[in-house]
C-alpha positions in Angstrom: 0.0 0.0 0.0 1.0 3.1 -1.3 2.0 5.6 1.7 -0.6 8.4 2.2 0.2 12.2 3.0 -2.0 14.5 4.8 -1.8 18.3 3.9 -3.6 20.9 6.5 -4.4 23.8 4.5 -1.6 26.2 5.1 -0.1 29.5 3.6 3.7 31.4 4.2 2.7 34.3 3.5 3.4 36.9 6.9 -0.1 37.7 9.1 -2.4 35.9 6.7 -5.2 34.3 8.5 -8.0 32.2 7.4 -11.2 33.4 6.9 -14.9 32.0 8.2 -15.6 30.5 4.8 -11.9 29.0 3.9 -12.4 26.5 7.2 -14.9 23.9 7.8 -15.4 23.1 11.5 -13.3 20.8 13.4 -10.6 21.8 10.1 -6.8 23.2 11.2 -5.0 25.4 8.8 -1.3 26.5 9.3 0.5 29.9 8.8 4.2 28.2 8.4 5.6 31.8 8.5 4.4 32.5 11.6 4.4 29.1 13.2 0.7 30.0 13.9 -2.3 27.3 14.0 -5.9 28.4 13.4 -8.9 26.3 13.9 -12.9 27.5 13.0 -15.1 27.8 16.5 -19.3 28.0 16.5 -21.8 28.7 19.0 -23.7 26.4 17.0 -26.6 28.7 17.4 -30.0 27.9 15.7 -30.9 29.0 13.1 -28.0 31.2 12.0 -24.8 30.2 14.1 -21.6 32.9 15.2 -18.6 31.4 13.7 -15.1 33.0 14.6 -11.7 31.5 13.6 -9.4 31.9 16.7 -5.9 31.4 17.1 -4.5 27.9 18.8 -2.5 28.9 22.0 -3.3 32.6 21.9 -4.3 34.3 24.8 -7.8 36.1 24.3 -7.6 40.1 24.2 -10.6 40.4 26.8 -10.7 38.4 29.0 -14.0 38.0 30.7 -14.6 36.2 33.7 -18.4 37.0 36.1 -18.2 38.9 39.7 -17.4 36.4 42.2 -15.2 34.2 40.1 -11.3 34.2 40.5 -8.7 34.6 37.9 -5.7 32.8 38.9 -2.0 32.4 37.4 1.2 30.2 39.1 1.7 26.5 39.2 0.3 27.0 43.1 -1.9 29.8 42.0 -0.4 32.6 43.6 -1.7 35.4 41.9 -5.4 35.7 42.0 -7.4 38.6 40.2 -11.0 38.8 41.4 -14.1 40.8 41.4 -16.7 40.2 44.4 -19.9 41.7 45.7 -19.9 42.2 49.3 -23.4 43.5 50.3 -23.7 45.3 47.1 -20.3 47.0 47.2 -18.2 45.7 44.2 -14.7 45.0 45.3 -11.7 44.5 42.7 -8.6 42.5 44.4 -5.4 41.8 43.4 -3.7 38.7 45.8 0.1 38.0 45.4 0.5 34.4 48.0 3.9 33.3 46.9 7.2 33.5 48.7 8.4 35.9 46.5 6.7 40.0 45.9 3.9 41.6 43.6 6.2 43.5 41.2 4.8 46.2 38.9 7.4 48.0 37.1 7.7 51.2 34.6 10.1 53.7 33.7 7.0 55.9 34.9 4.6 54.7 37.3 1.4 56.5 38.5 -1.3 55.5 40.5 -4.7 57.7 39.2 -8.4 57.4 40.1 -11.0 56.8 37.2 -11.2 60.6 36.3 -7.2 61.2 36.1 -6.7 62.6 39.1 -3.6 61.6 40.1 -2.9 60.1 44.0 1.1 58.7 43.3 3.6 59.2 40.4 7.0 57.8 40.8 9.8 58.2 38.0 13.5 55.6 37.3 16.0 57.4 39.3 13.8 60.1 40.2 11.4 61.7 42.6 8.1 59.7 43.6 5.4 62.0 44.4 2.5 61.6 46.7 -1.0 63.9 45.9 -4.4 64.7 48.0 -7.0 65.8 45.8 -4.6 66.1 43.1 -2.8 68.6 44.7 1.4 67.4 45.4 2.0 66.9 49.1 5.2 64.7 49.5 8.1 64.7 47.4 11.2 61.8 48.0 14.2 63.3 47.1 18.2 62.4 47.5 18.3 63.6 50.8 15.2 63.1 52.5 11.2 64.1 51.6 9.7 67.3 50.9 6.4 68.3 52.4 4.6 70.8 50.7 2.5 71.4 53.7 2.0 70.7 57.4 2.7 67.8 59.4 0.0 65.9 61.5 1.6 63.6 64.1 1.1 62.0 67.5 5.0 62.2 68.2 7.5 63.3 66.1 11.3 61.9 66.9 14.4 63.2 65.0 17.4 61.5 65.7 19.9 64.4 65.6 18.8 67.9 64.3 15.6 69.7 62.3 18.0 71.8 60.0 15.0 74.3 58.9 16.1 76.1 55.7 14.2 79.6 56.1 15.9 79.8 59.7 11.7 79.8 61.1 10.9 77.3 63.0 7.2 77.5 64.5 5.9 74.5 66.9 2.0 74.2 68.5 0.0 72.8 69.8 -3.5 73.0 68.0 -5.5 72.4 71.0 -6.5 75.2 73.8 -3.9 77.7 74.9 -5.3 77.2 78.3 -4.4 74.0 78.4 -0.7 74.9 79.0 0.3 71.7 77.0 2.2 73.7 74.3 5.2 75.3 72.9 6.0 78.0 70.4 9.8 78.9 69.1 10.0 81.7 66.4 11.6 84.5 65.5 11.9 88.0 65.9 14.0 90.0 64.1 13.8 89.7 60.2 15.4 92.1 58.4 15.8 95.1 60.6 16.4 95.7 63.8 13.7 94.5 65.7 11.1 93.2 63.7 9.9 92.0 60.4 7.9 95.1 58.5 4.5 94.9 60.0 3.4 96.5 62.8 3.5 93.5 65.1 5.7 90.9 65.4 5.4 88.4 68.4 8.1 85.2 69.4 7.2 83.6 73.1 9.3 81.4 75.2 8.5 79.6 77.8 10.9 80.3 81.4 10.3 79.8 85.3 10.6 76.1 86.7 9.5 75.1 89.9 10.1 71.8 91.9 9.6 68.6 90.0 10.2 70.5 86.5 7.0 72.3 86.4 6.6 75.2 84.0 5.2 78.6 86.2 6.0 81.5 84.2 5.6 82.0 80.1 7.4 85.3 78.9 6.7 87.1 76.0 8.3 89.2 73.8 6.3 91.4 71.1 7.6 94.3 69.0 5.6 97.0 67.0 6.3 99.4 64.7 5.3 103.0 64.6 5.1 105.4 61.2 3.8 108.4 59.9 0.3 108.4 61.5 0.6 106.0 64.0 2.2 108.7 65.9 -1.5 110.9 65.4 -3.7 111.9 68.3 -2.0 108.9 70.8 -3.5 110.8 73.7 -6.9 110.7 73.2 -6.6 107.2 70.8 -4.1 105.5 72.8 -3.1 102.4 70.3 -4.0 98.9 72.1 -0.5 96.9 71.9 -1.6 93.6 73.8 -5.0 93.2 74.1 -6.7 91.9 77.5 -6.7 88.5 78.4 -10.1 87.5 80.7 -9.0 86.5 84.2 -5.1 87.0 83.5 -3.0 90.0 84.2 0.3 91.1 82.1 3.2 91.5 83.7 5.8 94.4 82.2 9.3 93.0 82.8 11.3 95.3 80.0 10.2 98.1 77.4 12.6 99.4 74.7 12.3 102.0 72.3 14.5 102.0 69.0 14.5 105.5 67.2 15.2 105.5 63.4 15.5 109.3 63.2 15.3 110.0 59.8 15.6 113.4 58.9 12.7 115.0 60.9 12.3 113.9 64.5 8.8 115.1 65.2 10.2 117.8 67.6 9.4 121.1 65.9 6.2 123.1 67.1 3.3 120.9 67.6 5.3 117.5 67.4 7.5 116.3 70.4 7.8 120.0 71.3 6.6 120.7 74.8 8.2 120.2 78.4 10.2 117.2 79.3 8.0 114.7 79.4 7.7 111.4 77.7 6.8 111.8 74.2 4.8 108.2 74.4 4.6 105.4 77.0 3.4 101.7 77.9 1.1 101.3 80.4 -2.9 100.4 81.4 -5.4 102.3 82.7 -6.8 101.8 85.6 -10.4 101.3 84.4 -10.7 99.0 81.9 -11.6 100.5 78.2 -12.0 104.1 80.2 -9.3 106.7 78.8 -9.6 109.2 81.3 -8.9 107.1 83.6 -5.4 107.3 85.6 -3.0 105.8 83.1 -0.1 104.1 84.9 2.8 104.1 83.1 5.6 101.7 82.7 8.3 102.6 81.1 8.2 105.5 78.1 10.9 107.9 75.5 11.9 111.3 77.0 11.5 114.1 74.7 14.9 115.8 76.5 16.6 112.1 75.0 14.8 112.5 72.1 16.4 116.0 71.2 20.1 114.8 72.6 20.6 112.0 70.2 22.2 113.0 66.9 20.9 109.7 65.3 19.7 106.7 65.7 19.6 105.4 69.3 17.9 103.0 72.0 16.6 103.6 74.9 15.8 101.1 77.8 13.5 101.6 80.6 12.1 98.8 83.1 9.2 99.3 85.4 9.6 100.6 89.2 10.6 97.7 91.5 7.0 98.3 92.6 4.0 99.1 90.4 0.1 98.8 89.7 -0.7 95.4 88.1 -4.6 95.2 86.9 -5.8 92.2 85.8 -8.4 92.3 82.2 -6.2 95.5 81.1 -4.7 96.3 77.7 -1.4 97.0 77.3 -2.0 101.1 75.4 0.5 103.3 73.7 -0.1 106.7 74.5 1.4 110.2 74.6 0.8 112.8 77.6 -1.5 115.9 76.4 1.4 118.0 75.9 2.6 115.7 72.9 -0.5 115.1 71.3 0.3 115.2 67.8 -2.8 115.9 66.0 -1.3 117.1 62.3 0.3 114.4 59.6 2.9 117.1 58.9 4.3 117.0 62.6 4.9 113.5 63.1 8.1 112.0 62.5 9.6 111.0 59.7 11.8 107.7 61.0 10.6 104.8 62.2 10.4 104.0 66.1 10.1 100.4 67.2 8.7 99.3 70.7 9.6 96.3 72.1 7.9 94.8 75.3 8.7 91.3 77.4 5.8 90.4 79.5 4.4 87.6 81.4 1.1 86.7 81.2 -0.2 85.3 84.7 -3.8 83.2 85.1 -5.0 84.6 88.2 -6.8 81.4 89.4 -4.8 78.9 87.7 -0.7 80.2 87.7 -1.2 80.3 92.0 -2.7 76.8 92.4 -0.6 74.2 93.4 2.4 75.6 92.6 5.5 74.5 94.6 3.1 72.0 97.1 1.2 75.7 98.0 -2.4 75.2 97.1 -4.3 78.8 96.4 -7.4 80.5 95.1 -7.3 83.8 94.1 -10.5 85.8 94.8 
C-alpha cells in the first residue's frame, strides 16, 4: 500500500489568517511563517450560528470572567485577580500568596483614580510624588522628603537635628492655649532691627521652673512698629499693643524704644515740642476701656533724650521695683497731652520700634498648686 500524505491547508505568507468560509469546522490550517495554527469555532446557534476563527495557544484580548469568580496564574496559583460583591459594594482584588513579591514595574509609574486625578507618580531614578485631591504633598528626594504642607503627628522623633532652611521654625499645639500643653519657638528680628515690616511681630518662650520640673512663668516678647500716622492723636486714641486676656494679668518685665530718626524727628512746634516729658509710654489704665482714667505708666521715650541724640539710638526703661498690676487691662501706647500730635505734617519722619517682654499670669490657675502651695485667688 502506497503511503498516504496529509496536507492541513496552510499559507507562508506573513499575518495571513484564514477566513470563516476557507475552514470547515473541526478543520486546522497553518500559517508556516508565523508558526501559527488556526482552527474555525461556533456557538452552534440555531438557526443562524456565530462562527469566529481563533488562534491555537493565543491568549484572548478580553478576558471576561463574572463577579465572584477568580482569575488565577502560578503553578500554586499565587496570583489571584477577582471581582466580588460584598453587600452590594463591588470589590476588585489583586492577591500575590507566593514566597516571593507583587512587582509592577515602569520607567514611569502613577497610581490615578478613574477621572485622572492623580494620587502617586513615581519616575526611574527620580522623585516619587505623593497627591491629596490632586494637589502634590510629598516629594522623596536624594536627601530626604519634601512636604509641601504641614505635618499631622502623634509624636514626632528626630534623631539628631531639624535643620530648617528659612531659619523659622514655629511649633503648637493646635488644641487650647489654656491648656498649658504647648510650645511656640520663632523669630523675631527679620530684616531690621527689631522686627519683620508689620506693625506686630510676636516670638514667646517659655521660662520659670518650679520643683519637679513644672513650668510657672511663660514670657513674652512682642515688637511694634510706629510710622507716619501711627504717631497721630496717641492721647486721646491710645493704640491697644496687647489686648486683655479674661481673668489673666500682664506683667511688664522690659520696654525698649528703638528711634530710626530719619531726617525730621517730630520735635518742631506741635510735634515732640513741649516740656520734658515722655513723648509716648506703655502702660494700662486703671479702668478698663476708660481713657480718662489714671493711666499708669511703665516705662516710656523722654523728649529731653529724644532732642540729645544726633541719630539713631535706644533707649531702655524697666518698670519701678513696685507698680500697679490690673488684671483684664490692655497693654495702650499713649502720649501725655502735651505731645498730642494731631497734624500728619508733625509726626516724624523715622521709624520707632517698641519692644515689650511680658508675662502673662492666670490669676486662678498660675497660684494653684504651685510648689506643694495650694491657692485660690479671689
Amino acid at each position: 500500500m502506497s503511503e498516504q500524505t496529509i496536507k492541513l491547508k496552510r499559507s507562508n505568507q506573513t499575518g495571513k489568517e484564514p477566513t470563516e468560509g476557507q475552514l470547515e469546522l473541526g478543520e486546522v490550517a497553518i500559517n508556516t511563517k508565523d508558526g501559527k495554527m488556526f482552527i474555525k469555532k461556533s456557538d452552534e446557534a440555531d438557526p443562524t450560528p456565530n462562527e469566529e476563527i481563533v488562534e491555537v495557544g493565543k491568549i484572548a484580548k478580553g478576558l471576561d470572567a463574572p463577579t465572584d469568580e477568580v482569575i488565577t496564574l502560578g503553578d500554586n496559583n499565587e496570583l489571584s485577580i477577582s471581582v466580588a460583591d460584598s453587600g452590594g459594594t463591588i470589590n476588585s482584588t489583586i492577591s500575590e500568596t507566593g514566597n516571593g513579591s507583587l512587582l509592577i514595574k515602569g520607567t514611569h509609574l502613577g497610581l490615578t483614580s478613574p477621572s485622572n486625578e492623580l494620587y502617586l507618580m513615581a519616575s526611574e531614578n527620580q522623585e516619587v510624588g505623593l497627591y491629596y485631591d490632586g494637589n502634590l504633598k510629598l516629594t522623596t528626594s536624594a536627601t530626604g522628603i519634601n512636604v509641601n504642607d504641614k505635618i499631622v503627628a502623634d509624636e514626632l522623633v528626630v534623631s539628631e537635628s531639624i535643620n530648617v532652611a528659612s531659619g523659622k521654625l514655629f511649633v503648637s499645639n493646635s488644641g487650647s492655649a489654656n491648656s498649658k500643653y504647648y510650645t511656640k519657638m520663632g523669630d523675631y528680628g527679620e530684616g531690621n532691627f527689631f522686627g519683620k515690616h508689620g506693625s506686630v511681630n510676636g516670638a514667646q518662650y517659655t521660662l520659670g521652673v518650679g520643683s519637679g520640673g513644672k513650668i510657672v512663668e511663660d514670657q513674652h516678647i512682642k515688637t511694634f512698629r510706629l510710622r507716619g500716622d501711627d504717631f497721630k492723636n496717641l492721647n486721646t486714641a491710645p493704640k491697644t499693643l496687647i489686648p486683655a486676656e479674661s481673668g489673666k494679668a500682664h506683667i511688664i518685665h522690659e520696654v525698649v524704644f528703638y528711634v530710626d530718626a530719619g531726617t525730621y524727628k517730630g520735635t518742631a512746634a506741635g510735634g515732640f515740642d513741649t516740656v520734658n516729658r515722655p513723648c509716648y509710654g506703655v502702660g494700662i489704665f486703671s479702668i478698663a476701656d476708660t481713657y480718662n482714667s489714671v493711666f499708669y505708666s511703665y516705662a516710656g521715650l523722654p523728649r529731653n533724650i529724644l532732642i540729645a541724640e544726633s541719630g539713631s539710638f535706644l533707649w531702655a526703661g524697666e518698670p519701678d521695683s513696685d507698680y500697679r498690676v490690673l488684671a483684664n487691662r490692655d497693654i495702650h501706647l499713649r502720649s501725655s497731652a502735651e505731645h498730642e500730635i494731631t497734624n500728619s505734617t508733625k509726626v516724624p519722619n523715622g521709624d520707632h520700634y517698641v519692644k515689650i517682654r511680658y508675662s502673662t499670669l492666670s490669676l486662678d490657675a498660675d497660684f494653684a498648686t504651685i510648689d506643694g502651695l495650694v491657692t485660690t485667688y479671689s
